[in-house]
C-alpha positions in Angstrom: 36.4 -30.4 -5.1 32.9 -30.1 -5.3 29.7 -32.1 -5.8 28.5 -32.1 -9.7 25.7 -29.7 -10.4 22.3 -31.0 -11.8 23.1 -30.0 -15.3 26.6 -31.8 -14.8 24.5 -34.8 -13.5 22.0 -34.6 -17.0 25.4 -34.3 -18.9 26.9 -37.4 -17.4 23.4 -39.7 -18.1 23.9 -38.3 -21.1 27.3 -39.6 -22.1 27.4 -42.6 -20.2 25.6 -45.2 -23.1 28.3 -44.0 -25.3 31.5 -44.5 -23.1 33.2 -47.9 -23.1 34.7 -50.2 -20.4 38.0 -47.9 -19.8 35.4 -44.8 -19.5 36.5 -43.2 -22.7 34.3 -42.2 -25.3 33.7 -44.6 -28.0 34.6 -43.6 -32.0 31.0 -43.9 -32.9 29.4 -41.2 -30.3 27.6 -38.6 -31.9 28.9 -35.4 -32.2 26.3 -33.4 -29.7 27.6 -36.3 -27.1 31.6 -35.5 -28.3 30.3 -32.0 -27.9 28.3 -32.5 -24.4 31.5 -34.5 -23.1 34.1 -31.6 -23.8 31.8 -29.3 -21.9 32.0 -31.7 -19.2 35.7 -31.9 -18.8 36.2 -28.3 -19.2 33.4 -27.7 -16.2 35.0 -30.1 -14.0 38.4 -28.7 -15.1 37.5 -24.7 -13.9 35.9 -26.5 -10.6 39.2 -28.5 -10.1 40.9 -25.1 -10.2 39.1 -23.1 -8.5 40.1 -25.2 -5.3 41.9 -23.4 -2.6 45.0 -25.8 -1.7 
């Protein structure tokens, strides 16, 4: 796995006000955030693999 990039780091600042104490996004986020946090996954998701096991 790799380190986060700097816009992965911006995303995550991003996101965290609006996750809640299990890490999960809260009902009331607004929709750039939703939007912002499915990029996210779906970045660290192609770095995941793109691992050579």
């Amino acid at each position: 796995m790799r380190f986060p990039t700097k816009e992965e780091n911006m995303m995550m600042k991003a996101i965290k006000p609006y996750l809640d104490e299990h890490c999960k996004l809260k009902e009331d986020a607004p929709d750039e955030i939703k939007e912002l946090a499915e990029k996210l996954r779906e970045s660290f998701e192609d770095a995941a693999c793109q691992h050579p096991f």
